[in-house]
C-alpha positions in Angstrom: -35.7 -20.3 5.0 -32.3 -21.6 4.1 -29.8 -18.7 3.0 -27.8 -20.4 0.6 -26.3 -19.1 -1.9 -28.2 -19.1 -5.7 -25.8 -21.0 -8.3 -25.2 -19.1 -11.0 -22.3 -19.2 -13.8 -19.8 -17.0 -14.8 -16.8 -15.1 -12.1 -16.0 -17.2 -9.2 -14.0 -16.8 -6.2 -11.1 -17.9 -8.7 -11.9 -14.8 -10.8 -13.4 -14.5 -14.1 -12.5 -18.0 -16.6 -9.9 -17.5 -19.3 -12.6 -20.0 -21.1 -16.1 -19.2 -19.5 -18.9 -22.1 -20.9 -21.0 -21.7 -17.7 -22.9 -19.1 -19.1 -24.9 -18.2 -22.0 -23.7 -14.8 -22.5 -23.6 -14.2 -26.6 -19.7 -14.9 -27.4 -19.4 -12.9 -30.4 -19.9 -9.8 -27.8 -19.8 -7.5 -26.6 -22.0 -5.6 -29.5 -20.0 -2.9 -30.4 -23.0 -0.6 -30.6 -23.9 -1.1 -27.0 -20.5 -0.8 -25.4 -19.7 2.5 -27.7 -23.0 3.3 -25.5 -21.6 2.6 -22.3 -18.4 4.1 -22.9 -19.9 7.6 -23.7 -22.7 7.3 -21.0 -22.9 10.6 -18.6 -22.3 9.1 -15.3 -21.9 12.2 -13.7 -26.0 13.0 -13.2 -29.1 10.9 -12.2 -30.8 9.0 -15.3 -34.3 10.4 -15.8 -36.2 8.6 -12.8 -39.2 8.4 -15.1 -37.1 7.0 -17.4 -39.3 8.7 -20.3 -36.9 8.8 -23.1 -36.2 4.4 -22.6 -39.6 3.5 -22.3 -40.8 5.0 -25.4 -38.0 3.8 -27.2 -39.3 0.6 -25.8 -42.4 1.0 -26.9 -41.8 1.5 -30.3 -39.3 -1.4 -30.6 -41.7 -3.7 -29.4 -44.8 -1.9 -31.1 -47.1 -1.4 -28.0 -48.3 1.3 -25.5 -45.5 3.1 -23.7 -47.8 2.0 -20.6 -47.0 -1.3 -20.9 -43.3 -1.1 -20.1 -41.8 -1.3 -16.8 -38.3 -1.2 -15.9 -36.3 -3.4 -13.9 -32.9 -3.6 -12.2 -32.6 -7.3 -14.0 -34.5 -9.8 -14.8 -33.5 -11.3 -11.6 -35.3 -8.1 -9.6 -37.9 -7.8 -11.5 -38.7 -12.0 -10.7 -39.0 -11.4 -7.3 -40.8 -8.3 -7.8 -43.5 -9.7 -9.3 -43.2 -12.4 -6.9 -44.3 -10.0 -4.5 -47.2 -8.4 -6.4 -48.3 -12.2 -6.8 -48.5 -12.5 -2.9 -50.1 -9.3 -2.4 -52.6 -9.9 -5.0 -53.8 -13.1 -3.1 -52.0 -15.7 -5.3 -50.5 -18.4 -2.8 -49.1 -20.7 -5.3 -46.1 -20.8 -8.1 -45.4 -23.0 -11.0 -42.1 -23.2 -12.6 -40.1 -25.8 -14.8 -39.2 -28.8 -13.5 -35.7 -28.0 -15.2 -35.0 -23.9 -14.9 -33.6 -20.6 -12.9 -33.5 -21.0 -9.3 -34.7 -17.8 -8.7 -38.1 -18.3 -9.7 -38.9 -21.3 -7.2 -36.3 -19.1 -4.9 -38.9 -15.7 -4.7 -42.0 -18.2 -4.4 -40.3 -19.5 -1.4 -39.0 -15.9 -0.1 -42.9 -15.0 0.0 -43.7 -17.8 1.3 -46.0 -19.3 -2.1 -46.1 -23.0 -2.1 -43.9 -24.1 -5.3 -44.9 -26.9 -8.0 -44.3 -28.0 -11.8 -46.7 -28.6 -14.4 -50.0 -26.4 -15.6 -52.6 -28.5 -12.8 -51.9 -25.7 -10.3 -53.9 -22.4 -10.9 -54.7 -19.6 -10.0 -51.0 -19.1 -9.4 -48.0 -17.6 -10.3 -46.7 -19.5 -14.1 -43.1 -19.1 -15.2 -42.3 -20.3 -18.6 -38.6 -19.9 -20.8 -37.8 -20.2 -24.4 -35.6 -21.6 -25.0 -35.4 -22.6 -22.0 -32.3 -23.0 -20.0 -30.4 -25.4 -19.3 -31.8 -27.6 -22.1 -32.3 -25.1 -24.7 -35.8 -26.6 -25.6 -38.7 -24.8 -26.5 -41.7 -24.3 -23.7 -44.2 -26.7 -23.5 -45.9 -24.7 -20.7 -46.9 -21.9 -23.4 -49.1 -24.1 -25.3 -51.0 -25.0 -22.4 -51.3 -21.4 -21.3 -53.2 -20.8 -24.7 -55.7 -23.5 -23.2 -56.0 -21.9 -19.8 -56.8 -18.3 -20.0 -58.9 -16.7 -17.9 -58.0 -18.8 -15.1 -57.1 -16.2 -12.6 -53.4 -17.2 -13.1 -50.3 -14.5 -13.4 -48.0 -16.0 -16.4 -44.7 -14.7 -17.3 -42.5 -16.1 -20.1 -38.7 -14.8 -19.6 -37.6 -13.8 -22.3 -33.9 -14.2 -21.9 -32.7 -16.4 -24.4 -35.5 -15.3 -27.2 -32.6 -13.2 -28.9 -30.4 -16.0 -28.9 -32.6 -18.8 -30.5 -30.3 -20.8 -33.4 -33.0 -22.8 -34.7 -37.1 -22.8 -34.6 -39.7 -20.4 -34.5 -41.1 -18.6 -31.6 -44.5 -20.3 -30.0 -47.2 -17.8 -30.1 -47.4 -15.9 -27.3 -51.5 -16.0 -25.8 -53.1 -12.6 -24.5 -52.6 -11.7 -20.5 -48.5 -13.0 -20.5 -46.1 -10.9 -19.2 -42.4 -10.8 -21.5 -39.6 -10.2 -18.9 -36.4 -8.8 -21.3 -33.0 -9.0 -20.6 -30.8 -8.6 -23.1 -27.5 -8.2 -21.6 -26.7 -11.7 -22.7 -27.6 -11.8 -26.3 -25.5 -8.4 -26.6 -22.4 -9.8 -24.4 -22.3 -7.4 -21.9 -23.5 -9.5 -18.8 -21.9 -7.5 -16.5 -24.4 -4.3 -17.3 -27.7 -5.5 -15.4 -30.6 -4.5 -16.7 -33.9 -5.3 -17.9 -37.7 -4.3 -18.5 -41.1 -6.1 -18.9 -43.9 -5.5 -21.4 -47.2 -5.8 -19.5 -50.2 -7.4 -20.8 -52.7 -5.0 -22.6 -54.9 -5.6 -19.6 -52.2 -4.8 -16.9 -52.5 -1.7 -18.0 -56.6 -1.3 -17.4 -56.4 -3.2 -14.0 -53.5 -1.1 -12.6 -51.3 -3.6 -12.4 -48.4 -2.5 -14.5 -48.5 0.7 -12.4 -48.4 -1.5 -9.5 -45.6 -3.2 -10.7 -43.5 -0.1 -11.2 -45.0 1.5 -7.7 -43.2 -2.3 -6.0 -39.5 -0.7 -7.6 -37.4 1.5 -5.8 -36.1 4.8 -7.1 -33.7 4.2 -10.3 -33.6 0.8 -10.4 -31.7 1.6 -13.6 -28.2 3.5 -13.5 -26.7 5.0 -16.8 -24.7 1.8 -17.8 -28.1 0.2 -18.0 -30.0 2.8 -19.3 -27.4 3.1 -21.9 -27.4 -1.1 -22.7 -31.1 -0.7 -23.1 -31.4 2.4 -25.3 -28.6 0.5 -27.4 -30.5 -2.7 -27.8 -33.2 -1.1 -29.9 -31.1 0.3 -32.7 -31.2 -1.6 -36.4 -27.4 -1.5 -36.0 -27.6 -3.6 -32.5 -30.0 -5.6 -34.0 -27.8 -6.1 -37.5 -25.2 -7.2 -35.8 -27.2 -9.8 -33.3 -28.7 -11.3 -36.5 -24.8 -11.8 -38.2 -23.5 -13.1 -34.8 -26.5 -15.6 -34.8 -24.9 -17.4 -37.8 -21.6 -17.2 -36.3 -23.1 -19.0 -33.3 -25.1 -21.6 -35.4 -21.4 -23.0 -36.6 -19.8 -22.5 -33.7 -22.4 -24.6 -32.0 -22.1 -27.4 -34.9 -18.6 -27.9 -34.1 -18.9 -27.9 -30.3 -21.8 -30.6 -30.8 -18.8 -32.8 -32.7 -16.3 -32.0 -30.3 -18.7 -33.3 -27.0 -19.5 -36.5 -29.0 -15.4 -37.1 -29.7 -15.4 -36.8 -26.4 -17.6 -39.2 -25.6 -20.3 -37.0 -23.8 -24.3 -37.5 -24.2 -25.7 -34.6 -25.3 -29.4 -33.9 -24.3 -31.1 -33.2 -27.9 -33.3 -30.3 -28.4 -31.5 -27.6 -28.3 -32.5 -24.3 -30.1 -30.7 -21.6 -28.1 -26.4 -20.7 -27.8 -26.6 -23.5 -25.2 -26.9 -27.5 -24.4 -27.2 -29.7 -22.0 -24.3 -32.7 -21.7 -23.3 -36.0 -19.6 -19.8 -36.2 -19.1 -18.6 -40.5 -18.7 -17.3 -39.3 -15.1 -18.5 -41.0 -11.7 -17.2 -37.9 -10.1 -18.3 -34.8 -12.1 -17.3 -32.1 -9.4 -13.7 -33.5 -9.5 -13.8 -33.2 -12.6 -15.0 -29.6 -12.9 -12.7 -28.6 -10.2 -9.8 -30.4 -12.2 -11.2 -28.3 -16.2 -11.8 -24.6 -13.6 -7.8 -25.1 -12.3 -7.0 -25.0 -16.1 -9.3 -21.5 -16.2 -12.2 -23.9 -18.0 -15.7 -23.6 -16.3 -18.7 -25.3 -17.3 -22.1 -24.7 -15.2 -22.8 -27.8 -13.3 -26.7 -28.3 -13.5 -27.2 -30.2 -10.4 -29.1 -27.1 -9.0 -31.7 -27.3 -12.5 -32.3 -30.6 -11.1 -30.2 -32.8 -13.9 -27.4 -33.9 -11.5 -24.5 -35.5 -13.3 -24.9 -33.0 -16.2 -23.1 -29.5 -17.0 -24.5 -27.0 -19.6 -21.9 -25.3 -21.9 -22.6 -21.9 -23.4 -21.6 -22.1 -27.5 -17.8 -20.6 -27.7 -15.3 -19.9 -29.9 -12.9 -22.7 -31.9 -9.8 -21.7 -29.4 -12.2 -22.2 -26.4 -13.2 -25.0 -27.8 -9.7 -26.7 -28.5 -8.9 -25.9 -24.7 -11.7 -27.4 -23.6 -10.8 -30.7 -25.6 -6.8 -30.1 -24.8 -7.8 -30.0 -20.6 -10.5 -32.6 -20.7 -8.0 -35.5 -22.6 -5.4 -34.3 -20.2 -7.5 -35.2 -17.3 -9.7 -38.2 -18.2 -6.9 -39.8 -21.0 
């Protein structure tokens, strides 16, 4: 078992980027709502462990059974989590996207499921995005999945980036998938970790959303997160997501133009805050190195599996001109 390090975006050991495109964090953020919430959380006592209060007003955002939500630490603990549930429950094998987070394949591995793409390998453990990162692109593993139930398979669709989507409608969701939610990133507030899952209806009958929560240890949600979480459910939060949406959708539009000026390929398909480009280097990490010494990071996506390529989180117009200002300065 090799213990590297997961790449991630965001803070490195130079700090946090004066201009940060490696992640997909919402960059109209942070929501004011949420951190007027984390400024006036109690930190001096426990949250409630049963965390009553956030799951109903969980429920009711998401109009199901308060039964069906579990909490998580992120959606990062709660992938290996389930991960382990997966192994206990007998399955031996995980399916993942050929281009996606790390972590899933990385939990497979950690309990010791074999790890494949595609929809041929069931009963396992299926992972599913959308948008997906790093491309932005909508699923095609969730219209197979509406083929394929009753298979004995455990499907999860990470919901990540669903509060972030620019462009497209949502594909229908079929009975029996979990929804892992994190939306730190769609309210700008990345650094608050935090997240919960809404279980299948029959998760609920077969114990296995109890099972779920039995796997977590005791508060895997502090105050700050507790806090984020009760936030995201107000119409206020979710008033100002839908106004920082449009700002996004021209942001995006002009950091399309400025890629293409630049001379970079950019992957089409994109519905999400994000994209996927191809810089005309023969030495990308030199080049990243040479953009993260001028405080510009973009999130190399050799570790998705798309080497030569970097994704860039939508920014602002002065993030933007940097961008442009470093990258002429270096490859004139």
């Amino acid at each position: 078992m090799s213990d590297q390090a997961p790449a991630h975006g965001g803070p490195d050991a130079l700090g946090v980027p004066l201009h940060d495109f490696s992640t997909n964090a919402n960059a109209c953020g942070p929501c004011p709502v949420a951190f007027a919430a984390l400024q006036q959380a109690d930190r001096q006592h426990y949250p409630d462990p049963a965390y009553t209060r956030l799951r109903a007003l969980l429920a009711g955002f998401h109009g199901v059974d308060v039964e069906r939500i579990v909490i998580a630490a992120s959606a990062s603990e709660f992938i290996h989590r389930i991960t382990a549930h997966a192994a206990r429950s007998g399955l031996r094998r995980a399916v993942s996207p050929a281009h996606g987070y790390g972590d899933y394949a990385r939990a497979a591995r950690n309990w010791g499921l074999d790890c494949g793409t595609g929809q041929a390998m069931a009963p396992a453990l299926h992972w599913a995005c959308e948008p997906a990162s790093p491309l932005g692109m909508a699923d095609a593993a969730l219209a197979a999945w509406v083929q394929r139930q009753g298979d004995g398979a455990l499907r999860v669709l990470d919901c990540a980036y669903a509060p972030l989507r620019l462009d497209g409608q949502a594909t229908a969701l079929p009975e029996g998938v979990w929804q892992l939610w994190s939306p730190n990133k769609a309210l700008g507030l990345t650094g608050v970790r935090a997240a919960y899952a809404i279980a299948p209806a029959a998760a609920v009958t077969d114990g296995s959303a109890a099972a779920l929560r039995a796997l977590a240890p005791s508060w895997p949600l502090g105050v700050d997160g507790v806090a984020l979480l009760s936030a995201w459910v107000q119409a206020d939060t979710q008033d100002w997501l839908a106004q920082s949406l449009a700002t996004l959708r021209q942001w995006k539009a002009a950091q399309l133009r400025l890629c293409a000026d630049l001379g970079w390929a950019v992957l089409p398909g994109s519905l999400a805050n994000f994209f996927t480009a191809r810089p005309p280097v023969p030495d990308l990490a030199a080049a990243l190195q040479a953009l993260r010494a001028q405080g510009i990071k973009l999130r190399d996506c050799a570790s998705f599996g798309l080497a030569g390529h970097v994704r860039l989180g939508v920014l602002a117009p002065a993030a933007q001109r940097a961008l442009a200002a470093a990258w002429r300065q270096w490859a004139p």
